[in-house]
N, C-alpha and C positions, 0 to 999 in steps of 0.2 A: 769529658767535655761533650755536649751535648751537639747534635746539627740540630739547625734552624728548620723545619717543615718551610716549602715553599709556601705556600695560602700565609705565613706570616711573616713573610721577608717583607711583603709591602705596607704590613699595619706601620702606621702612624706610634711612634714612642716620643715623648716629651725628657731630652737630658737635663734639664733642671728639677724638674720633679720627680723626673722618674717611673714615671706613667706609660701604662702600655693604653694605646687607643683613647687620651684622651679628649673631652670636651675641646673641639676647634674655631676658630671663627677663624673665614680669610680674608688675607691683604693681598693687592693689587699690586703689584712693585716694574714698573714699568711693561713688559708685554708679560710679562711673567704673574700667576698667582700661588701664591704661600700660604700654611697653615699654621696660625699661631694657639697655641696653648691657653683656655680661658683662665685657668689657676695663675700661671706666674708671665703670661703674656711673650712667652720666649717660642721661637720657630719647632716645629716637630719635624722630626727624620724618621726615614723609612730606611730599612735595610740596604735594598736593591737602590734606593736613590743617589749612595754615597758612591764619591770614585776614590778608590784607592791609591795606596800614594804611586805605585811603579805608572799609573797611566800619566798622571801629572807630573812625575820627576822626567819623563819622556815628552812632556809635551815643554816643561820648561829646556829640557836640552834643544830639539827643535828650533823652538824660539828664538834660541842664543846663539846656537850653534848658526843657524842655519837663514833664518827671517832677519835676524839682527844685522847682521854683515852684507843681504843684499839691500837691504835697508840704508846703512850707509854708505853702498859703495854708489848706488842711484841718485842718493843726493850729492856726494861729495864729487861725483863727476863733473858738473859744469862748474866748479869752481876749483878745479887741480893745479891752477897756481898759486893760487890763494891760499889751500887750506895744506901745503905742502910740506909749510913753515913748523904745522901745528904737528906737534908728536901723539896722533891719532891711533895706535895701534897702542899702546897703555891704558889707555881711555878707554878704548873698545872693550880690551880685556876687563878690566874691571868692571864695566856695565854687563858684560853679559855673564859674569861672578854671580854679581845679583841678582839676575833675573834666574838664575841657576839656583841658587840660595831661596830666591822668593818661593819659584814653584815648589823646592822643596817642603819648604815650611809650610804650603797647602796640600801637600799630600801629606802631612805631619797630623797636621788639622784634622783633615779628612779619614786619617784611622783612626785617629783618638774616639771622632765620632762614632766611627763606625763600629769600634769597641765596647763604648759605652750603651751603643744598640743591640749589639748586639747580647749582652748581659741584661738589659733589660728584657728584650726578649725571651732569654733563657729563666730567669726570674719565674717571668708568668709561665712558661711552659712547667717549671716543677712548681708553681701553687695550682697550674689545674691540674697534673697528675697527682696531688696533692687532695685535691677535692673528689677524683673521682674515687677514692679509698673510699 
């Protein structure tokens, strides 16, 4: 298995086609701009741009662990007689299950991609040592 040279961790690859440094036109997607692919019109990735999954399965524990519970313990305060009835602590656990579940399944994502970049990359690195024979 091959390393990636830095100078091409950030080329632009296309996973639908399969393209190293393809033709791009960009989209605007709210403060954000994207490079989509002219052949099949699908987003391109760059090596360095993906995050892998341990920083996302850590930001969804975070989340649940940590934001979720002060989240509802702020709201649920002015109303502790009221909501005293409700068996809230089943509830909680299962919401932050999924939020546990979700970030995982985006750092699922995000290797997949990140895999299939990095192959593509490796691709063009043996057709141009390929060429310089």
């Amino acid at each position: 298995m091959q390393t990636i040279p830095e100078e091409l961790k950030n080329s632009k690859c296309c996973l639908k086609c399969s393209e190293f440094n393809p033709k791009t036109y960009k989209v605007n997607f709210i403060s954000s701009e994207y490079q989509k692919c002219e052949k099949c019109r699908q987003y391109t990735y760059s090596y360095n741009q993906i995050v892998s999954k341990i920083p996302s399965w850590i930001a969804g524990v975070f989340v649940a662990v940590v934001l979720f519970p002060m989240l509802c313990n702020s709201i649920a305060t002015p109303f502790d007689k009221d909501i005293s009835s409700i068996p809230i602590l089943p509830i909680m656990v299962l919401i932050q299950i999924f939020i546990m579940i979700f970030f995982y399944r985006v750092g699922l994502n995000n290797e997949s991609r990140q895999k299939k970049t990095k192959s593509i990359l490796q691709k063009h690195i043996n057709e141009s040592s390929d060429n310089c024979y």
